[in-house]
KOLZAMI-942006 format. One record per residue: x, y, z of N, C-alpha, C in turn; residue in three letters; residue number from 1. Coordinates in pm, 1 decimal, always signed. Each point is the difference from the previous one (the first is absolute). Layout:
BEGIN
<nxx X, nyy Y, nzz Z, caxx X, cayy Y, cazz Z, cxx X, cyy Y, czz Z, type ALA, seq NUM>
...
! end
This chain:
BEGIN
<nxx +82.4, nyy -118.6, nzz +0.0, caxx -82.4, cayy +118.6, cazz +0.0, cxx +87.4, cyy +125.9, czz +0.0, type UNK, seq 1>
<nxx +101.5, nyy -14.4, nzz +79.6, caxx +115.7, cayy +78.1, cazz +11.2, cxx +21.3, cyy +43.0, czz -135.7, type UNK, seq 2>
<nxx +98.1, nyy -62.5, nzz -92.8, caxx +18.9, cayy +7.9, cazz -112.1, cxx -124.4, cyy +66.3, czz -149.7, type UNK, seq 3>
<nxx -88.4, nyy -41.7, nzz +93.2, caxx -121.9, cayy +12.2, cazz -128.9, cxx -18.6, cyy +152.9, czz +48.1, type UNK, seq 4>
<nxx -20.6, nyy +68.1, nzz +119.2, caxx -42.4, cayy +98.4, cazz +28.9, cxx +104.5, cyy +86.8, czz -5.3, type UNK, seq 5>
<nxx +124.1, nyy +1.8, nzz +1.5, caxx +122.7, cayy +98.4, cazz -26.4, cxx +81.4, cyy -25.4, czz -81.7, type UNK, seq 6>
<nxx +36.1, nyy +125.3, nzz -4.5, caxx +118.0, cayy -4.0, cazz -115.7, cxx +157.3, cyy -67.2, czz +83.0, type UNK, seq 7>
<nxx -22.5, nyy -42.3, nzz +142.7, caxx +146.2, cayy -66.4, cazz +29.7, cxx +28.8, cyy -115.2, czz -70.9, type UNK, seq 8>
<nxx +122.0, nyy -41.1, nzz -8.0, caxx +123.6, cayy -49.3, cazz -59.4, cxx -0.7, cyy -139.8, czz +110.8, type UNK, seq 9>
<nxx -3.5, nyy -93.7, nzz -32.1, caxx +35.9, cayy -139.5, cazz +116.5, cxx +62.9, cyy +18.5, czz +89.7, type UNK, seq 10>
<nxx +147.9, nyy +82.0, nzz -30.1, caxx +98.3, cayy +5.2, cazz +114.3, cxx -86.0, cyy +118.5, czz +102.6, type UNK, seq 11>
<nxx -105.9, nyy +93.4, nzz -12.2, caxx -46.5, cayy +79.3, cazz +75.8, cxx -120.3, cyy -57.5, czz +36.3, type UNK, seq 12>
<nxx -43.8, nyy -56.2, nzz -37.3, caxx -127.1, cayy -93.1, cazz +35.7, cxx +94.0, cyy -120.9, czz +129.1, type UNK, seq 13>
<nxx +96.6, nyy -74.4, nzz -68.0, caxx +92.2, cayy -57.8, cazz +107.6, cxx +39.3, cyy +98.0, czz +116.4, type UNK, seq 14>
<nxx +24.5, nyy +135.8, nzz +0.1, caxx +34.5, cayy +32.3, cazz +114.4, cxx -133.6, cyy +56.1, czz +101.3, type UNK, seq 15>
<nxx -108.6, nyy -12.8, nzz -35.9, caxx -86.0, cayy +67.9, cazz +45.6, cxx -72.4, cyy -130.8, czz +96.5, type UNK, seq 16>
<nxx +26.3, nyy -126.6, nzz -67.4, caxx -58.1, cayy -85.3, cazz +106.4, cxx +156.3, cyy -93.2, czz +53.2, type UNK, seq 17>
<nxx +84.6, nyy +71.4, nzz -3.0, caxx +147.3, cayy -37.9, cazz +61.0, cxx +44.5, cyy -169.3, czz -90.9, type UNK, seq 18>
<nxx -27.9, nyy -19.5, nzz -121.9, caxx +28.4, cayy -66.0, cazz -90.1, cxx +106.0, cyy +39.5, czz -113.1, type UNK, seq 19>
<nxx +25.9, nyy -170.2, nzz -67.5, caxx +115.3, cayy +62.6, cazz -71.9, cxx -115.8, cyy -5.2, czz -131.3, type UNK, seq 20>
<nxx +64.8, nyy +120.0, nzz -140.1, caxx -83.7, cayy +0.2, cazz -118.9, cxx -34.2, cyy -162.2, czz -46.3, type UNK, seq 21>
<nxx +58.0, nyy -103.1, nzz -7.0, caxx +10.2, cayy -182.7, cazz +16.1, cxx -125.1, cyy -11.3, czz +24.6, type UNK, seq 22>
<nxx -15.4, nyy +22.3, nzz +125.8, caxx -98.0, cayy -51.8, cazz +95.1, cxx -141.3, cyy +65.3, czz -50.9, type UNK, seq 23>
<nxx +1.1, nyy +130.1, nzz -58.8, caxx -105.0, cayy +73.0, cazz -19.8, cxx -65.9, cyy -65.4, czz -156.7, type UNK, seq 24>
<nxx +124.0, nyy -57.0, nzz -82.0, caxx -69.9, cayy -41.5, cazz -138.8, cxx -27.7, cyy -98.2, czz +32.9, type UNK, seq 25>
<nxx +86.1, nyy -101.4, nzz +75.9, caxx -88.2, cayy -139.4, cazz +35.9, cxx -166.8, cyy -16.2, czz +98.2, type UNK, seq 26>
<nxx -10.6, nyy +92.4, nzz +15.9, caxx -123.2, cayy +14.6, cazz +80.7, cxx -101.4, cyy +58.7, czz -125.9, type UNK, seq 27>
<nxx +47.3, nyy +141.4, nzz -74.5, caxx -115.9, cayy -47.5, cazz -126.3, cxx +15.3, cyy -147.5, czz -67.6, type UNK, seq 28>
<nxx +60.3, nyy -33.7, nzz -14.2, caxx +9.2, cayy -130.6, cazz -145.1, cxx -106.9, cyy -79.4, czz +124.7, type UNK, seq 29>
<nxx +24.2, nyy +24.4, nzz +113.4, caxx -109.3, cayy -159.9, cazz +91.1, cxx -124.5, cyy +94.0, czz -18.0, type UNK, seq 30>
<nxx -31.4, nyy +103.3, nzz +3.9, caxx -147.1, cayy +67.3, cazz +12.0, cxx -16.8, cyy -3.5, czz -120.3, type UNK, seq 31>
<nxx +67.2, nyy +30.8, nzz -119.9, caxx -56.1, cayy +16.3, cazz -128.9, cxx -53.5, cyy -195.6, czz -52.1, type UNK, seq 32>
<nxx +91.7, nyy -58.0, nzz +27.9, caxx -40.5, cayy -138.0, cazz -8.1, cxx -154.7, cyy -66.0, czz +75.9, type UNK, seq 33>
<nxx -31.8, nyy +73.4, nzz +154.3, caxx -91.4, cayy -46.9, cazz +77.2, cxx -138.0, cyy +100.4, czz -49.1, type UNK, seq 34>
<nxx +31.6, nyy +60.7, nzz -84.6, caxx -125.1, cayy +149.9, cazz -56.8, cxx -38.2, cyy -120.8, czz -146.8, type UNK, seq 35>
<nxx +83.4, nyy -20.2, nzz -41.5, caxx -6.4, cayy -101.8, cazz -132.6, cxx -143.7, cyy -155.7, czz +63.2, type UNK, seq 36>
<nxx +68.5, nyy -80.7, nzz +100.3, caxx -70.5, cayy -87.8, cazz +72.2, cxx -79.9, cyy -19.7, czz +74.0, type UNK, seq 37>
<nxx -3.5, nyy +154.3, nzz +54.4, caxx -113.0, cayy -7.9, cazz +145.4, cxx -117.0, cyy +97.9, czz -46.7, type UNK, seq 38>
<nxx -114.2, nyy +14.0, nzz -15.1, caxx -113.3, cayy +107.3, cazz -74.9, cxx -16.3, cyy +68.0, czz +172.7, type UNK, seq 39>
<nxx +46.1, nyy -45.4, nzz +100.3, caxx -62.4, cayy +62.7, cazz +133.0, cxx +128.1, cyy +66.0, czz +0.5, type UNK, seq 40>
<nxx +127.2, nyy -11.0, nzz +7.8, caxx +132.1, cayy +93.8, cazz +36.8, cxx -34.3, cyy +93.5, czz -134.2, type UNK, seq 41>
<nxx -25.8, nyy +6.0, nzz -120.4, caxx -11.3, cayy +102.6, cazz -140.6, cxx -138.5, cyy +107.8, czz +67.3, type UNK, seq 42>
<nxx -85.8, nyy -51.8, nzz +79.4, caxx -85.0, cayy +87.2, cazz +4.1, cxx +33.1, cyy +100.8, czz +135.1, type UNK, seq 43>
<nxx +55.0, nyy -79.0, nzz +104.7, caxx +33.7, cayy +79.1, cazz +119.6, cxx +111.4, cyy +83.0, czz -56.4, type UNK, seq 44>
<nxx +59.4, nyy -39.8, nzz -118.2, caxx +114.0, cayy +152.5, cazz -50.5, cxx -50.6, cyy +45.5, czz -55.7, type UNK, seq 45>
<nxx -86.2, nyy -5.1, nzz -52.0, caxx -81.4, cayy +92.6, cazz -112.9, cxx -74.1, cyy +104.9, czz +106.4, type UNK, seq 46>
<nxx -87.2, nyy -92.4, nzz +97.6, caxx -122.2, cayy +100.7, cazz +82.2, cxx +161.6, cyy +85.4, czz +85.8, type UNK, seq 47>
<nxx +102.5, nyy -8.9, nzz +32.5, caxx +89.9, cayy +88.7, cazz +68.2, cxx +82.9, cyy +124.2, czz -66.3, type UNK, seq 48>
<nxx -3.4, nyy -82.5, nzz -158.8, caxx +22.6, cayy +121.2, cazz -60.0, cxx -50.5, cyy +82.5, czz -36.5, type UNK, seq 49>
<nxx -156.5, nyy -31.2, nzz -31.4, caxx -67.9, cayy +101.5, cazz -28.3, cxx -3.4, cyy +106.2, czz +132.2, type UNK, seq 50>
<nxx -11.1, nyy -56.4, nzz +161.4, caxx -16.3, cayy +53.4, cazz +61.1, cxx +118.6, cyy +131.3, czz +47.3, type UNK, seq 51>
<nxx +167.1, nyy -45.9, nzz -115.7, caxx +86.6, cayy +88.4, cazz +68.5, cxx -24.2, cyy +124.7, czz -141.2, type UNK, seq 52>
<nxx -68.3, nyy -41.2, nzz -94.1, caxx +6.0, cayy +115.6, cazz -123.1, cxx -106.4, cyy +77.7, czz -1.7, type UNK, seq 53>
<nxx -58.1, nyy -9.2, nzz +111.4, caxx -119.5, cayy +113.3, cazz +51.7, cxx +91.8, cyy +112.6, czz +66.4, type UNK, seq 54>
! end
């Protein structure tokens, strides 16, 4: 959500939740994979994003 909602860079997205940039793409590739498989995790990001672009 991080990523989708700002213009930060991994390595600043990594420092903001005390991660390395690594850690921050391997955590999309598992959410972008579980948004692909799960219709209940695609909708709870969907209903959260809509709720941060208000």
């Amino acid at each position: 959500m991080t990523r989708k909602h700002t213009d930060l860079s991994l390595a600043e997205i990594g420092d903001l939740y005390k991660r390395d940039h690594s850690t921050v793409l391997y955590a999309i590739r598992v959410i972008t994979k579980e948004i692909s498989l799960k219709a209940t995790v695609r909708e709870q990001l969907e209903l959260l994003s809509r709720k941060l672009s208000r």
